[in-house]
N, C-alpha and C positions, 0 to 999 in steps of 0.2 A: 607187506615188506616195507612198504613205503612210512609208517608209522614206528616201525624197528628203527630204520633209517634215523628216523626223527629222535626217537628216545637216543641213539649213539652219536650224532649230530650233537644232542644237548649235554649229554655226560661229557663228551671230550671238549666242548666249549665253555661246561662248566670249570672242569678242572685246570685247561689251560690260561682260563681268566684268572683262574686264583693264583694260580704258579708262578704265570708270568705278573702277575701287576706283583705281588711278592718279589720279584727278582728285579721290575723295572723302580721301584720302589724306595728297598734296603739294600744297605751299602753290605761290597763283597764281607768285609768282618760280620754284622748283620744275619749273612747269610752262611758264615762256612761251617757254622755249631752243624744243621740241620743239611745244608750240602756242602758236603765237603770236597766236591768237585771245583767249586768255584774256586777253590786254590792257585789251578792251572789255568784261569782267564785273571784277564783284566776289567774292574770297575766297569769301564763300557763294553765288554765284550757278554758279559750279564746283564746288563740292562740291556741290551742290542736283542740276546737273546731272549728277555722278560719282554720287549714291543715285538717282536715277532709272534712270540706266543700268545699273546693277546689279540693282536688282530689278526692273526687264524682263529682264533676263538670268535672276532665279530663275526669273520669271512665264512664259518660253519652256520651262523644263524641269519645275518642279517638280508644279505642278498637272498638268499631263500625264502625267507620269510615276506619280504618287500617285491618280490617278484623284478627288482630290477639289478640285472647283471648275475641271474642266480650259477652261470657258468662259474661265478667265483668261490662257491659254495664249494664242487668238488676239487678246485684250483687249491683253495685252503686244504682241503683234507689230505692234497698230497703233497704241499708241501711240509703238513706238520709229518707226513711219512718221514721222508728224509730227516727235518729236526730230528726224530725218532730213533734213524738210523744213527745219526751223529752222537745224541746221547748213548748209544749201545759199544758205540766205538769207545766215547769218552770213560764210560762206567769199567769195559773191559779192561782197557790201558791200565785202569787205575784198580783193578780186583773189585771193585764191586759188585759180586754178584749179584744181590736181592736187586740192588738199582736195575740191572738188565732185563730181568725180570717183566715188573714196572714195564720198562719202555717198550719192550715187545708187548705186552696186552693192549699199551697205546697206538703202538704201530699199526697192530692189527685190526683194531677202530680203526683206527682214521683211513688205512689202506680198504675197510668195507666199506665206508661212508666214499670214497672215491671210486671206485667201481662201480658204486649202486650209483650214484649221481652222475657218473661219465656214461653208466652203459641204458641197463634196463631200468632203472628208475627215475631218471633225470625230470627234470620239472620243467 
């Protein structure tokens, strides 16, 4: 389990380094071709959102890996829950289905990566 753990730890810290340094990045024009969510934010309220997601993404690897502070490990995983939640809210508002989609297979990563790390598998 602990090895599962790890392989879904690296997926969701892979993708949300990519996602977020993309959003912390490029400016909202930049980004509304490809999401068109960022409509209803502001310039900082996507970049805000792009450094968040990125250090969840340290927060899934690096304390774990460094053995110091690795409570921050399943701290990261549940706050990207909630980001999770927010985007499911965001996507429905706005009709996007497929996006919700998306955000629930995310959510549900990151919600096992915090249960395994809070309960039975913590380090």
């Amino acid at each position: 389990m602990n090895v599962i753990l790890w392989v879904v730890q690296a997926l969701l810290a892979a993708t949300f380094l990519m996602g977020g340094l993309t959003k912390a990045t490029k400016s909202r024009s930049e980004l509304s071709g490809k999401m068109s969510w960022v409509e209803d934010f502001s310039d900082g309220q996507v970049k805000t959102i792009g450094i968040v997601e990125v250090l969840a993404a340290v927060g899934l690897i690096l304390p774990a890996l460094t053995g110091i502070l690795p409570v921050l490990t399943p701290l990261a995983a549940a706050g990207l829950v909630i980001t999770m939640i927010g985007a499911v809210i965001v996507h429905a508002r706005r009709g996007e289905y497929p996006g919700i989609a998306v955000n629930i297979v995310l959510l549900a990563m990151a919600a096992f990566v915090a249960w395994g790390r809070f309960g039975p598998y913590a380090f």
